[in-house]
PDB file of N, CA, C and O in Angstrom:
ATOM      1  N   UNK A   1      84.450  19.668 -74.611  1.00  0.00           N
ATOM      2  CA  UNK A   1      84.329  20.809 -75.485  1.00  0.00           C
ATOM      3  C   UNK A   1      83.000  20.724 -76.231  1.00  0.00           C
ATOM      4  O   UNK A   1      82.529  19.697 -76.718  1.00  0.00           O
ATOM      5  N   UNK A   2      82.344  22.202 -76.260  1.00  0.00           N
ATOM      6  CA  UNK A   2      80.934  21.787 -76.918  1.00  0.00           C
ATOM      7  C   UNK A   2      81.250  22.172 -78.455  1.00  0.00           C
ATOM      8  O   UNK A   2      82.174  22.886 -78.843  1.00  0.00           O
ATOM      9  N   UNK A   3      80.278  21.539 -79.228  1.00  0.00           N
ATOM     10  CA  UNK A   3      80.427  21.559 -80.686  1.00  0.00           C
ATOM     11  C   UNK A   3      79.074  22.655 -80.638  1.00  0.00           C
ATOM     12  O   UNK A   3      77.975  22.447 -80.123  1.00  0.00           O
ATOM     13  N   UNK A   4      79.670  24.178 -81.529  1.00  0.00           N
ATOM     14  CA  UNK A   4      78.288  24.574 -82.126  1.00  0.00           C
ATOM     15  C   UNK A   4      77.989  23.978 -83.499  1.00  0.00           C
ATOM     16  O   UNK A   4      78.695  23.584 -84.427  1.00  0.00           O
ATOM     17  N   UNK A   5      76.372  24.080 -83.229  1.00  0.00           N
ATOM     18  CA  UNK A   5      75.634  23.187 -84.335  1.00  0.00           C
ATOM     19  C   UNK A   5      75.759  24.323 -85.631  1.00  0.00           C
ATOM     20  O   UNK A   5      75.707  25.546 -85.501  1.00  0.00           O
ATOM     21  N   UNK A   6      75.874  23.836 -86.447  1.00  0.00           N
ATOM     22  CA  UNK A   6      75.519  24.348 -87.773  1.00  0.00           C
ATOM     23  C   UNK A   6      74.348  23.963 -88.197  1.00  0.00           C
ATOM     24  O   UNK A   6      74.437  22.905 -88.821  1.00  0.00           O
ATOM     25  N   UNK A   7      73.142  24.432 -88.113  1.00  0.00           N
ATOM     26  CA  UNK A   7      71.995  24.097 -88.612  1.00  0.00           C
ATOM     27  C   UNK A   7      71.680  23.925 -89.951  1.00  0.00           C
ATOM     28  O   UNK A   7      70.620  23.326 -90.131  1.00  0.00           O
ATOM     29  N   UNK A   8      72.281  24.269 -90.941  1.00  0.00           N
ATOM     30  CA  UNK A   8      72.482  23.924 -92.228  1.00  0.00           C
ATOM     31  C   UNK A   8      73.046  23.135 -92.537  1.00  0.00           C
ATOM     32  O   UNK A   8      72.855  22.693 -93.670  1.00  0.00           O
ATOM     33  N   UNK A   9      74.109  22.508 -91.615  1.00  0.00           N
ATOM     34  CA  UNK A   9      74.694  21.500 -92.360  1.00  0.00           C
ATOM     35  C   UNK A   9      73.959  20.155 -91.837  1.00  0.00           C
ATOM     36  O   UNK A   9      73.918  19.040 -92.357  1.00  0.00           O
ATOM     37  N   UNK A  10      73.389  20.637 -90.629  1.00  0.00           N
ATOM     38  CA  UNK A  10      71.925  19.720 -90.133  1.00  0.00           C
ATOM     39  C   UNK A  10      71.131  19.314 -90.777  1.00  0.00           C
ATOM     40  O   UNK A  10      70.770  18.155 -90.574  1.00  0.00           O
ATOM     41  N   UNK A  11      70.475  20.148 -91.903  1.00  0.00           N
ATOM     42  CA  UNK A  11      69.611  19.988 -92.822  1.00  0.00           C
ATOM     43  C   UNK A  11      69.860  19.033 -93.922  1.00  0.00           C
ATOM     44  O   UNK A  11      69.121  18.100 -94.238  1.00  0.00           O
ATOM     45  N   UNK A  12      71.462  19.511 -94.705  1.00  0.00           N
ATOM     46  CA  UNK A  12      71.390  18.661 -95.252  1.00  0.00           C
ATOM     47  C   UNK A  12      72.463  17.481 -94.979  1.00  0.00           C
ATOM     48  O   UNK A  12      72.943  16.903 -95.953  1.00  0.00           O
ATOM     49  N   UNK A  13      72.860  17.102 -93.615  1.00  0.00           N
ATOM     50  CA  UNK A  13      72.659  15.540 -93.336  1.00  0.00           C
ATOM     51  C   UNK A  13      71.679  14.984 -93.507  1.00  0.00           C
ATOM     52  O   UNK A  13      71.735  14.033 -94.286  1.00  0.00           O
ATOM     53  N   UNK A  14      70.102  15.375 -92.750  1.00  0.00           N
ATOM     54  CA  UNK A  14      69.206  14.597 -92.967  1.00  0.00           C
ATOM     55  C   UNK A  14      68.540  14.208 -94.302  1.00  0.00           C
ATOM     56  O   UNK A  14      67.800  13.278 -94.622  1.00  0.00           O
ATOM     57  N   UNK A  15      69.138  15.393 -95.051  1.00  0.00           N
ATOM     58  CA  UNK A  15      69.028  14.408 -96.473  1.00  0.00           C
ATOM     59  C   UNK A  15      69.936  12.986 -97.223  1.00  0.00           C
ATOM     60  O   UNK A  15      69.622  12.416 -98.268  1.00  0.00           O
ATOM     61  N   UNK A  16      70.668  12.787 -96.665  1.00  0.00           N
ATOM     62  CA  UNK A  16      72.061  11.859 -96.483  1.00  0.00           C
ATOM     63  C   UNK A  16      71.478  10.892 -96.024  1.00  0.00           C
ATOM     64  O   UNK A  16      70.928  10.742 -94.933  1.00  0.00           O
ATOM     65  N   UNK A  17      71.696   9.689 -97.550  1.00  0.00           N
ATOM     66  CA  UNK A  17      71.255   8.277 -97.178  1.00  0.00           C
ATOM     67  C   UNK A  17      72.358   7.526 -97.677  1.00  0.00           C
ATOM     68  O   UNK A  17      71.962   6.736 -98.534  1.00  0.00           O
ATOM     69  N   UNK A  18      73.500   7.464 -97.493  1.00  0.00           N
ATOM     70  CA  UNK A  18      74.533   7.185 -97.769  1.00  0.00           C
ATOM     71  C   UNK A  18      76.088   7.463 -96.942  1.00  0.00           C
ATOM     72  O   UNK A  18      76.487   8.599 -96.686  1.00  0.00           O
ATOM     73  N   UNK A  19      76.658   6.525 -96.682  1.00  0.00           N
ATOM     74  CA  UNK A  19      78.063   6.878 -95.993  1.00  0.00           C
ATOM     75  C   UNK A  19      78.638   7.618 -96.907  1.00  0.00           C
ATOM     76  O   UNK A  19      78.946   8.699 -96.404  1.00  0.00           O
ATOM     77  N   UNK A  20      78.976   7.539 -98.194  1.00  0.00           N
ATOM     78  CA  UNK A  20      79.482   8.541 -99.330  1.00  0.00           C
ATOM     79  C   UNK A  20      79.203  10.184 -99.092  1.00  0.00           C
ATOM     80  O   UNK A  20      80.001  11.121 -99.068  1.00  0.00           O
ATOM     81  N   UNK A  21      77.486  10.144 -98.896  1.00  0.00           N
ATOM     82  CA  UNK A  21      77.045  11.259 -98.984  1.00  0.00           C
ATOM     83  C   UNK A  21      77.087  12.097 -97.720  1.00  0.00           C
ATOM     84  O   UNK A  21      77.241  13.318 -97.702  1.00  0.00           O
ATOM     85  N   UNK A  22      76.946  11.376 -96.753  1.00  0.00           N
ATOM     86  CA  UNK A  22      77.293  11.838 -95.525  1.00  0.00           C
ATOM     87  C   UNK A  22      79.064  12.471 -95.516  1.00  0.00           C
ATOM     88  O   UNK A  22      79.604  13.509 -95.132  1.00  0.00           O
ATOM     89  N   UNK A  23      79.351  11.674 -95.922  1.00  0.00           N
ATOM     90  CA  UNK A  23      81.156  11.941 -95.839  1.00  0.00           C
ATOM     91  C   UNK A  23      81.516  13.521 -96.822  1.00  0.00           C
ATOM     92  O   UNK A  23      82.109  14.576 -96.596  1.00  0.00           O
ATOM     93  N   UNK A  24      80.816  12.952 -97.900  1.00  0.00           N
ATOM     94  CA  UNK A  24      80.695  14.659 -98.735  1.00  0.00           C
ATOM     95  C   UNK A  24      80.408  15.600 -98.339  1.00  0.00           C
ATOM     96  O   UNK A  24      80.969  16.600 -98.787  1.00  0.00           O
ATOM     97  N   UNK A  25      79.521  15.716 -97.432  1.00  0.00           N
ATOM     98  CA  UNK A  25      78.368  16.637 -97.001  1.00  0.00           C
ATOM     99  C   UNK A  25      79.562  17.425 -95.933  1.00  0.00           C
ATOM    100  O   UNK A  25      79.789  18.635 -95.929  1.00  0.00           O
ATOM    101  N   UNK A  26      80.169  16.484 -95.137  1.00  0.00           N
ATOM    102  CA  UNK A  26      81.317  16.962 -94.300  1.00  0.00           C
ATOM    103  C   UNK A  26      82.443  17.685 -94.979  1.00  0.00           C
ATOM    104  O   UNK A  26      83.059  18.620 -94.467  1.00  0.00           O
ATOM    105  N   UNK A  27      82.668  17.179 -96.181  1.00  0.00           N
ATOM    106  CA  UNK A  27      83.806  17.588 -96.733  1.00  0.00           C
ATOM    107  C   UNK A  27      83.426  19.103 -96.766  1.00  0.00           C
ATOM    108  O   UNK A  27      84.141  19.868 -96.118  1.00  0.00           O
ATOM    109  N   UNK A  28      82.004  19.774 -97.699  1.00  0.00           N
ATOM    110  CA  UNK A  28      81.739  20.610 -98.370  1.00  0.00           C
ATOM    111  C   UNK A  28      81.664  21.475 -97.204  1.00  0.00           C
ATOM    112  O   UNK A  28      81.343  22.604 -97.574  1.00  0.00           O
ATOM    113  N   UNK A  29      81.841  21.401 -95.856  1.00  0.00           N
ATOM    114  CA  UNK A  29      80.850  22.281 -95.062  1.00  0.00           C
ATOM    115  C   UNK A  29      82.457  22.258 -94.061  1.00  0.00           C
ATOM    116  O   UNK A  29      82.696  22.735 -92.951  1.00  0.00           O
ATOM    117  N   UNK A  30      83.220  21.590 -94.902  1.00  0.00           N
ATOM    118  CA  UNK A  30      84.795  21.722 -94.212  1.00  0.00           C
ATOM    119  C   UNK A  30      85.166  21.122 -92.108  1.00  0.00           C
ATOM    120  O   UNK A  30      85.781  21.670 -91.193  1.00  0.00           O
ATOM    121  N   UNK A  31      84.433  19.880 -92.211  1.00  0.00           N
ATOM    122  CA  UNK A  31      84.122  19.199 -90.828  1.00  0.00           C
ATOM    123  C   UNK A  31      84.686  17.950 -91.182  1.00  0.00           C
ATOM    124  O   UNK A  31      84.214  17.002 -91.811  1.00  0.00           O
ATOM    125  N   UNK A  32      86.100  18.188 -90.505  1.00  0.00           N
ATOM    126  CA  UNK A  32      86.532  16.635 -90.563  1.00  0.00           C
ATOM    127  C   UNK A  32      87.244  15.798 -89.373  1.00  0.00           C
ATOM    128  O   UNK A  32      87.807  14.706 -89.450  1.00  0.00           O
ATOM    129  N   UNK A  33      86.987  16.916 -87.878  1.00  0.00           N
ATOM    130  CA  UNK A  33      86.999  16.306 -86.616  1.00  0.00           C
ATOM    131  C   UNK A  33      85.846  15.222 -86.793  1.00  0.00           C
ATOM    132  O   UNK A  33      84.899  15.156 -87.577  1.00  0.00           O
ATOM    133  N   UNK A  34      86.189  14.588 -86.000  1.00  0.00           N
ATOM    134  CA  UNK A  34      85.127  13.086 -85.659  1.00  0.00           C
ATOM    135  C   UNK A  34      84.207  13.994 -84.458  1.00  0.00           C
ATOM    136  O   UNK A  34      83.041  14.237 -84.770  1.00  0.00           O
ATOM    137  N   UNK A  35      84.576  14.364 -83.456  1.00  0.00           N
ATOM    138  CA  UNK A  35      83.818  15.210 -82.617  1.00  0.00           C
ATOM    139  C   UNK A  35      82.323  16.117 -82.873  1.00  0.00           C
ATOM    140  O   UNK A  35      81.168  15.968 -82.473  1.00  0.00           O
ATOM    141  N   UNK A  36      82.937  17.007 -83.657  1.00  0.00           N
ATOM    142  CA  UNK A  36      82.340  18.036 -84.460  1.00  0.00           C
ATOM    143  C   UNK A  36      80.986  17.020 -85.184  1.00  0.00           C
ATOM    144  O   UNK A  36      79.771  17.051 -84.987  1.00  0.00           O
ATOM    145  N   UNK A  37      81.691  16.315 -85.918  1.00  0.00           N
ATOM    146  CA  UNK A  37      80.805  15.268 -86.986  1.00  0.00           C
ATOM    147  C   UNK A  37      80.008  14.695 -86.143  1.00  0.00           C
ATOM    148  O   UNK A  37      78.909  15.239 -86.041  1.00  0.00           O
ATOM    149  N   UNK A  38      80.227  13.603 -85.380  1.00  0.00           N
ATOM    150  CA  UNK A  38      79.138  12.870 -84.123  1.00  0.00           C
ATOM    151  C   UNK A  38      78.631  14.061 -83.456  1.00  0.00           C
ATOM    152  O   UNK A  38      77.743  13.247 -83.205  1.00  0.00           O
ATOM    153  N   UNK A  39      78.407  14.792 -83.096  1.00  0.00           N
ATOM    154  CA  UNK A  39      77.584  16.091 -83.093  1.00  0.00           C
ATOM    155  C   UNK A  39      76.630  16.595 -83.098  1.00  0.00           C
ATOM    156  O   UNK A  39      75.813  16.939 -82.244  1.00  0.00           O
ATOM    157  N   UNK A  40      76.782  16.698 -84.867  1.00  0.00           N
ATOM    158  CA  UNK A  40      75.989  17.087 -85.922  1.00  0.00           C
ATOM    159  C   UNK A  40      74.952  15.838 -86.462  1.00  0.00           C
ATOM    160  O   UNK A  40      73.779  16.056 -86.764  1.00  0.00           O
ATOM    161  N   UNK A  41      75.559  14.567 -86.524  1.00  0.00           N
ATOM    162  CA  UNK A  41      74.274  13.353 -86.613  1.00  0.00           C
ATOM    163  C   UNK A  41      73.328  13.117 -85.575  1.00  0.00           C
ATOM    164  O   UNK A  41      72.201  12.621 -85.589  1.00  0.00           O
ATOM    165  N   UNK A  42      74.094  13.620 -84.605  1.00  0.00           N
ATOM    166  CA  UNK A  42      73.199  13.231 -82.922  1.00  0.00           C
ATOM    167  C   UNK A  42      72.044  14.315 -83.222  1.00  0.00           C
ATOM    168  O   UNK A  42      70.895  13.895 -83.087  1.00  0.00           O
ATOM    169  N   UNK A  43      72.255  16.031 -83.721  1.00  0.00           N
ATOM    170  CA  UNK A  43      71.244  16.225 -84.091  1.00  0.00           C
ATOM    171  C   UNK A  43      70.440  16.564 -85.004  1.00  0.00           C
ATOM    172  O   UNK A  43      69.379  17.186 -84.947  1.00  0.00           O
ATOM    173  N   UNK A  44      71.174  15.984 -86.118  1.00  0.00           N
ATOM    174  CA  UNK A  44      70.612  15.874 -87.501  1.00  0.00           C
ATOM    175  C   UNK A  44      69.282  14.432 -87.128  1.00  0.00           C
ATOM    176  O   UNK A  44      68.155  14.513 -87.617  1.00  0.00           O
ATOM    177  N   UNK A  45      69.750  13.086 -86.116  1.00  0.00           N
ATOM    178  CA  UNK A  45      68.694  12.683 -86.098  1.00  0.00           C
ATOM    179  C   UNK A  45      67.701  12.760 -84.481  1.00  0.00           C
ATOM    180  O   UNK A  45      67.124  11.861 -83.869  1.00  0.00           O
ATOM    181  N   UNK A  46      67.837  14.187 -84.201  1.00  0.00           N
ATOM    182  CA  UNK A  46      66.803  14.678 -83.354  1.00  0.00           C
ATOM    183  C   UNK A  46      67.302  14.582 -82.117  1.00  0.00           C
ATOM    184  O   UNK A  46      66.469  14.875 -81.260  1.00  0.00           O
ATOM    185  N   UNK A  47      68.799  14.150 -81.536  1.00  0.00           N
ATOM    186  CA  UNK A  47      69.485  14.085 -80.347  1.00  0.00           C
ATOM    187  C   UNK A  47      68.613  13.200 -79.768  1.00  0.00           C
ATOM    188  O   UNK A  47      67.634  13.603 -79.140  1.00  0.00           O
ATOM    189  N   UNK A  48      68.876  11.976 -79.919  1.00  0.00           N
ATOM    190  CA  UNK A  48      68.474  10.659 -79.176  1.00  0.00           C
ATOM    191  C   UNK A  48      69.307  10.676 -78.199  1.00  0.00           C
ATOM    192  O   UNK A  48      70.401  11.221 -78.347  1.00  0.00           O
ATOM    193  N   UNK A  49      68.890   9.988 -76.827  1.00  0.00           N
ATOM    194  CA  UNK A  49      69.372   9.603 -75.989  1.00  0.00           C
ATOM    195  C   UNK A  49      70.207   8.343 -75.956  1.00  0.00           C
ATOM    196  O   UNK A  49      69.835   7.192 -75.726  1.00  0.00           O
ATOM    197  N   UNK A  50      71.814   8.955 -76.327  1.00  0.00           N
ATOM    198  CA  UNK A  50      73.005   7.483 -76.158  1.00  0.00           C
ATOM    199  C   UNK A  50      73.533   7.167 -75.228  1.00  0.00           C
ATOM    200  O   UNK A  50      73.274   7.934 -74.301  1.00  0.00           O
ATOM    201  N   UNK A  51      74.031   6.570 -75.031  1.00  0.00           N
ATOM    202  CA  UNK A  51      74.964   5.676 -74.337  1.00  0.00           C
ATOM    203  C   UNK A  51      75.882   4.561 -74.653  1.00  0.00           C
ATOM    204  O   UNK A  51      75.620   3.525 -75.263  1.00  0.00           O
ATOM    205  N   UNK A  52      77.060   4.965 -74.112  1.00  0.00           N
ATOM    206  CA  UNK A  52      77.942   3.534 -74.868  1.00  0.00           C
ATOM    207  C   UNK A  52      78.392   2.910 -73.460  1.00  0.00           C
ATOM    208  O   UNK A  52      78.493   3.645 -72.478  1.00  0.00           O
ATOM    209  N   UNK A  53      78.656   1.549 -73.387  1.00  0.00           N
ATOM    210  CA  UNK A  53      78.488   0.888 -71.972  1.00  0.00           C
ATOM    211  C   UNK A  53      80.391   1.074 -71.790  1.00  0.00           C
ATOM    212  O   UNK A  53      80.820   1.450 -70.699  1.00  0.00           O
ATOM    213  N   UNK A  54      81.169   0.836 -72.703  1.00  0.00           N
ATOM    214  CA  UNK A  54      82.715   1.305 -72.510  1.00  0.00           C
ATOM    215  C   UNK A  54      82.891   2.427 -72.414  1.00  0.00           C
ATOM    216  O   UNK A  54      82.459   2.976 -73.427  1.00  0.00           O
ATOM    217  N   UNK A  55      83.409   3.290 -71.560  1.00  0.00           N
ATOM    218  CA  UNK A  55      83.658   4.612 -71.550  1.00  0.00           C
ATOM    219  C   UNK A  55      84.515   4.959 -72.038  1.00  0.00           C
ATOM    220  O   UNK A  55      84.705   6.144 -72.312  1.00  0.00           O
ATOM    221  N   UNK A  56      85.496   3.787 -72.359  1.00  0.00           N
ATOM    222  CA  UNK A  56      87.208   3.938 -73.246  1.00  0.00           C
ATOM    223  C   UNK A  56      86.922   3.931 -74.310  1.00  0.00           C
ATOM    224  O   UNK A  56      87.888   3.678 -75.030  1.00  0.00           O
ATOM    225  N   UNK A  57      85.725   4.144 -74.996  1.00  0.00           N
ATOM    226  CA  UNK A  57      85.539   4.191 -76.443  1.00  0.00           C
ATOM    227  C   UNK A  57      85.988   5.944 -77.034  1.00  0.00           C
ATOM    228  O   UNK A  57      85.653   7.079 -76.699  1.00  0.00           O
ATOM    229  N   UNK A  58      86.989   5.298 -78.153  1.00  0.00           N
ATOM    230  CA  UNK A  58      87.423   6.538 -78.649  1.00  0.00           C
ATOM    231  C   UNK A  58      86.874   7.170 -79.697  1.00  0.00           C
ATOM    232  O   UNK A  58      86.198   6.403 -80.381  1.00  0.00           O
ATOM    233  N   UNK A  59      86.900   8.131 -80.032  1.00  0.00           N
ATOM    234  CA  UNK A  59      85.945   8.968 -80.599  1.00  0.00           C
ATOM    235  C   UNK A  59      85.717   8.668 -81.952  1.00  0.00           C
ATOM    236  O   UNK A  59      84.570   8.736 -82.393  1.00  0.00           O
ATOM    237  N   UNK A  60      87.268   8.136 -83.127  1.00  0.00           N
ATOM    238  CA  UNK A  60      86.408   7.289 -83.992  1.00  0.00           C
ATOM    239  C   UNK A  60      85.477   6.503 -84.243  1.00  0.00           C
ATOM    240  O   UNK A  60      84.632   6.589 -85.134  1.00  0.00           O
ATOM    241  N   UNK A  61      85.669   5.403 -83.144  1.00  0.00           N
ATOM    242  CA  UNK A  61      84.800   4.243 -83.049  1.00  0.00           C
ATOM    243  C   UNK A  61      83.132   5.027 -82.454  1.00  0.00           C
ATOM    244  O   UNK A  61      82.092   4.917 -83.103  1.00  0.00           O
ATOM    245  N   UNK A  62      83.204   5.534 -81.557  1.00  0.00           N
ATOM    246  CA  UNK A  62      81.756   6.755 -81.490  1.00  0.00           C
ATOM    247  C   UNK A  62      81.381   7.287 -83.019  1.00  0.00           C
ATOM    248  O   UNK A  62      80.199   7.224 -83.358  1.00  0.00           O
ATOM    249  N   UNK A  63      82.257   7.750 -83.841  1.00  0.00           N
ATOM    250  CA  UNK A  63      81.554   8.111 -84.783  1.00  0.00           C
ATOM    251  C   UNK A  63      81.094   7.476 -85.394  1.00  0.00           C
ATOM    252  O   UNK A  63      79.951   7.689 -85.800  1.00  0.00           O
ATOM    253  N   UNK A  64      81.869   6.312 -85.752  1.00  0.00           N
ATOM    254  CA  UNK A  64      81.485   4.838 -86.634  1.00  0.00           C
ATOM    255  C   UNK A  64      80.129   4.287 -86.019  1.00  0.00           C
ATOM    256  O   UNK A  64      79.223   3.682 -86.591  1.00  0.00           O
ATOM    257  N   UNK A  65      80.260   4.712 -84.539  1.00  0.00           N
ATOM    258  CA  UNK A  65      78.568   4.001 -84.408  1.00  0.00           C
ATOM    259  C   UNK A  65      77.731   4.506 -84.397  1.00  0.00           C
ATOM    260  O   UNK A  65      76.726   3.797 -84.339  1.00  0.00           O
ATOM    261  N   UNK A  66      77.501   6.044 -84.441  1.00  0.00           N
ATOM    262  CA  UNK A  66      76.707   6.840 -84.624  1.00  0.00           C
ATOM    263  C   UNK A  66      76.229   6.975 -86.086  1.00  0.00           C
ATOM    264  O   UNK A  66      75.059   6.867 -86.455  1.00  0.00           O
ATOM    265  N   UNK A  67      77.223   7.207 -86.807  1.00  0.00           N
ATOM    266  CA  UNK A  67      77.020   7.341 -88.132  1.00  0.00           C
ATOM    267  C   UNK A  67      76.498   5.807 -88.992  1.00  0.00           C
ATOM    268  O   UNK A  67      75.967   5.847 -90.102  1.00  0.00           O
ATOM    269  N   UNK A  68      76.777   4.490 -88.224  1.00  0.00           N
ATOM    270  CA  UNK A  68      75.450   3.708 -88.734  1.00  0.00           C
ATOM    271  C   UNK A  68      74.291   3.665 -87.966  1.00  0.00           C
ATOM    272  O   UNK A  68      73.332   3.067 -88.454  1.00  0.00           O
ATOM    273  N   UNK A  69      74.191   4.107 -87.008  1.00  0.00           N
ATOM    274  CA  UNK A  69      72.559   4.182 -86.612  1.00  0.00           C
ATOM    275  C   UNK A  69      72.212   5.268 -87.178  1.00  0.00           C
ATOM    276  O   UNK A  69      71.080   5.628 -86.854  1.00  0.00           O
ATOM    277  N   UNK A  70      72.725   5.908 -87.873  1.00  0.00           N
ATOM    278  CA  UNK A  70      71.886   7.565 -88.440  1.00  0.00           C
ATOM    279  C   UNK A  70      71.752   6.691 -90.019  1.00  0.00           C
ATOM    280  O   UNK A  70      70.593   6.280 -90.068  1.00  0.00           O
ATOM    281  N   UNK A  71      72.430   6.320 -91.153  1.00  0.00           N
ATOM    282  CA  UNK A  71      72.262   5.110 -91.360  1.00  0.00           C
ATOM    283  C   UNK A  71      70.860   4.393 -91.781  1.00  0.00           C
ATOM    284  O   UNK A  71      70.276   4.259 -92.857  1.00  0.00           O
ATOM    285  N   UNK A  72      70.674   4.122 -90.876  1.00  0.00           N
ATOM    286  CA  UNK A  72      69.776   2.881 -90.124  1.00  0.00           C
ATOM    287  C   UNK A  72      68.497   3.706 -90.731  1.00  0.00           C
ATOM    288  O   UNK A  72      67.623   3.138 -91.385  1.00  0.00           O
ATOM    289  N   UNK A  73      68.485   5.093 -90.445  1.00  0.00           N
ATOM    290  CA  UNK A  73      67.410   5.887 -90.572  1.00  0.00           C
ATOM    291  C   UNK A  73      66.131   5.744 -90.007  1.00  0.00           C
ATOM    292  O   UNK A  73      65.088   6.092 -90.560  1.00  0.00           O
ATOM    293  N   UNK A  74      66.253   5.098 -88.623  1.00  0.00           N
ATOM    294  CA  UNK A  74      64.901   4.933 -88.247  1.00  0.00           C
ATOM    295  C   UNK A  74      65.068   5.916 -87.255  1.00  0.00           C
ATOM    296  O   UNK A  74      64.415   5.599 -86.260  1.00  0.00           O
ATOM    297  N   UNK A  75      65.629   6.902 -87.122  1.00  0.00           N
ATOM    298  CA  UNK A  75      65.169   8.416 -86.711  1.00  0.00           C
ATOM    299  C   UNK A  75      63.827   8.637 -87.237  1.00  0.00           C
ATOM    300  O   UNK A  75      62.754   8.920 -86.703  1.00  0.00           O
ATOM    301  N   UNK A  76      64.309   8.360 -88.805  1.00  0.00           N
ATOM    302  CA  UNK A  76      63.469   9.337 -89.304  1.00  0.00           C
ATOM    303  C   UNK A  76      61.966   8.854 -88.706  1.00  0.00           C
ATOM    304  O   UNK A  76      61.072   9.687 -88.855  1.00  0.00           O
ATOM    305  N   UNK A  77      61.611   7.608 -88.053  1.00  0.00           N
ATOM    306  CA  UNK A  77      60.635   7.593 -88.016  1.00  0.00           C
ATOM    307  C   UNK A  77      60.103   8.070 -86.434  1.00  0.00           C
ATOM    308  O   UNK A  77      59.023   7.608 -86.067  1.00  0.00           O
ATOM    309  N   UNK A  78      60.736   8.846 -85.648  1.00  0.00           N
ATOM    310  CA  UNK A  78      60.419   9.310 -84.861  1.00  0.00           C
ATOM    311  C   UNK A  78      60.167  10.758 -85.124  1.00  0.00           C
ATOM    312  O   UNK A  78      59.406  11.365 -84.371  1.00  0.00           O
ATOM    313  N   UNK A  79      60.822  11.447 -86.271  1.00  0.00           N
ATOM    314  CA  UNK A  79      59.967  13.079 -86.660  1.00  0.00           C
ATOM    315  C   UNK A  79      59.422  12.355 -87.018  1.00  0.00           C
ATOM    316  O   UNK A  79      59.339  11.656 -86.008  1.00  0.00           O
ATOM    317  N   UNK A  80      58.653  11.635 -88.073  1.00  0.00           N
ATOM    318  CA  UNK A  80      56.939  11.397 -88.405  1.00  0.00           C
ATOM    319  C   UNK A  80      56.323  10.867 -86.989  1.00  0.00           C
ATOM    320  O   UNK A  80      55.104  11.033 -86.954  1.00  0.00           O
ATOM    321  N   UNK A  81      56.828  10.312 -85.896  1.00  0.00           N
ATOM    322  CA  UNK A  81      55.563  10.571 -84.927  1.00  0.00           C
ATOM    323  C   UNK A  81      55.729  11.340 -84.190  1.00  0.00           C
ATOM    324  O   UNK A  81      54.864  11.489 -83.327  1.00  0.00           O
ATOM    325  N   UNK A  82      57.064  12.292 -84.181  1.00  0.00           N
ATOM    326  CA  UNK A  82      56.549  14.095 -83.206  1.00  0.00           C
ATOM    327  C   UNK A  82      55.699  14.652 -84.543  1.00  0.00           C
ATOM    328  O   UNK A  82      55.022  15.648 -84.292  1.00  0.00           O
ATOM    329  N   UNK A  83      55.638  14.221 -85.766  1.00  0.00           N
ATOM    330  CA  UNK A  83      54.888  15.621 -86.215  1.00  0.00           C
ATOM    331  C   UNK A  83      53.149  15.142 -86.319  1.00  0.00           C
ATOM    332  O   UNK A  83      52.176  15.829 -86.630  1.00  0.00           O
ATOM    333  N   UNK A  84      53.228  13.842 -85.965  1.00  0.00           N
ATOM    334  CA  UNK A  84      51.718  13.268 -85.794  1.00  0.00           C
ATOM    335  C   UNK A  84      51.381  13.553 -84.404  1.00  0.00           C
ATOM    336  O   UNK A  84      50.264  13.353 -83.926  1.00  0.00           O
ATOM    337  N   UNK A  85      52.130  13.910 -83.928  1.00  0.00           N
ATOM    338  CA  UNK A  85      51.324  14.296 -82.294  1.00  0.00           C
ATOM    339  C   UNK A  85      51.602  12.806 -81.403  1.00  0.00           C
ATOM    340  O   UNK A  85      51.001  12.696 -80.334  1.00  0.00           O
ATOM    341  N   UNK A  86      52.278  11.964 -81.737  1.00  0.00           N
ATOM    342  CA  UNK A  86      52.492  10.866 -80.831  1.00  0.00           C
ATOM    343  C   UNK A  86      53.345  10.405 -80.051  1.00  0.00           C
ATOM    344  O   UNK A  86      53.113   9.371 -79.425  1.00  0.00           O
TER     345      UNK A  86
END
């Protein structure tokens, strides 16, 4: 099933430096499938290319790992080198 993106609520994930705030951000925008949510981080941080090597991984545990590599925030440092041209 495809998830449509909410581009606003895109926006302000990527302001979300916090599991708290992330979790709020869901609340307010009324998203509390795990689906929907892993989603929206995949392209809140620019739809990186994943892969999980278990395919029996269930969709909590997908979110749980998505949502600490978003986290992690070293997305962010791939928009500063698409917007440097690199």
């Amino acid at each position: 099933m495809l998830t449509e993106i909410n581009k606003i609520l895109v926006g302000a994930l990527q302001q979300c430096d916090t599991r708290d705030l992330v979790e709020d951000t869901f609340i307010r925008f009324n998203i509390s499938n795990y689906s929907p949510r892993t989603a929206h981080l995949v392209e809140a941080m620019g739809n990186p290319k994943l892969f999980f090597s278990d395919g029996s991984i269930d969709i909590k545990c997908r979110y749980a790992t998505v949502l600490s590599m978003f986290l992690t925030g070293e997305w962010k440092m791939n928009t500063l080198y698409d917007k440097a041209g690199l």
